[in-house]
C-alpha angles and dihedrals in degrees: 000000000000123000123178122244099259092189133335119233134233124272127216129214099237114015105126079227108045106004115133100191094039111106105205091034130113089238085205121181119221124210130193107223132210094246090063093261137111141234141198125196117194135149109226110226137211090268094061095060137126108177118016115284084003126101113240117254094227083054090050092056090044089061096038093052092050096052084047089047095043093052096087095054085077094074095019112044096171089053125093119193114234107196121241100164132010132169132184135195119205108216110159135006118270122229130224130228096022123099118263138189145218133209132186144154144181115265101171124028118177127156092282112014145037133196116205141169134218145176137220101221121203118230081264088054099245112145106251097175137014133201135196108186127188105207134192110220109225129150119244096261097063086053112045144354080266108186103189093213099045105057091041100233108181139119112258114214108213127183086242097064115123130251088196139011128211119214 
């Protein structure tokens, strides 16, 4: 099903997820979609790999905890989600050098804490890993010495963003 881009997140310089100027990072974009859920969008490069041709699972996790994680951010923009669980189920391989996407969602929101899922989705569209995260809500500030500016957090409009994402 298609659902429109609500709204794109920021990007950061040196985050392994969505990192722009980090080399050896995912680079992933996150969108805020008009059902309430997020999704990231990444190629996996050879330098994300396990096994030859194949994402590594740690990687995998990486990009799912931070959708999960990123999922509050939709209904509470100044929240950032600290992980205290996450599990993840390999389903499938992951291939490199396609684009993949991410999606997540919050399941559970209290005062202090949310609970959300996610799945990692082939370029098919088959499910390859699944994620269920239990998150802390703090503000940066409660979590790192966190300079706007210097790391560059912004969101960075392409001209391949998308109007509408299909998952």
């Amino acid at each position: 099903m298609k659902y429109k881009v609500a709204r794109k997140q920021h990007n950061s310089k040196n985050c392994f997820v969505c990192g722009l100027k980090n080399d050896m990072g995912l680079k992933a974009s996150f969108y805020e979609l008009e059902n309430g859920e997020i999704v990231a969008t990444f190629i996996a490069l050879e330098e994300h790999q396990s096994y030859p041709g194949r994402l590594h699972g740690g990687v995998a996790g990486a990009v799912l905890d931070e959708v999960i994680g990123r999922a509050i951010m939709i209904t509470h923009e100044d929240i950032w989600g600290v992980t205290i669980e996450l599990s993840l189920r390999y389903k499938k391989p992951v291939p490199l050098n396609e684009e993949l996407k991410v999606v997540g969602r919050i399941t559970s929101d209290s005062s202090r804490i949310f609970e959300g899922t996610g799945e990692l989705l082939l370029p098919n569209g088959d499910v390859a890993v699944t994620a269920h995260g239990k998150y802390m809500k703090l503000p940066i500030d409660k979590i790192a010495n966190f300079n706007e500016d210097h790391e560059e957090w912004q969101v960075v409009i392409s001209e391949n963003d998308p109007g509408e994402i299909e998952i």
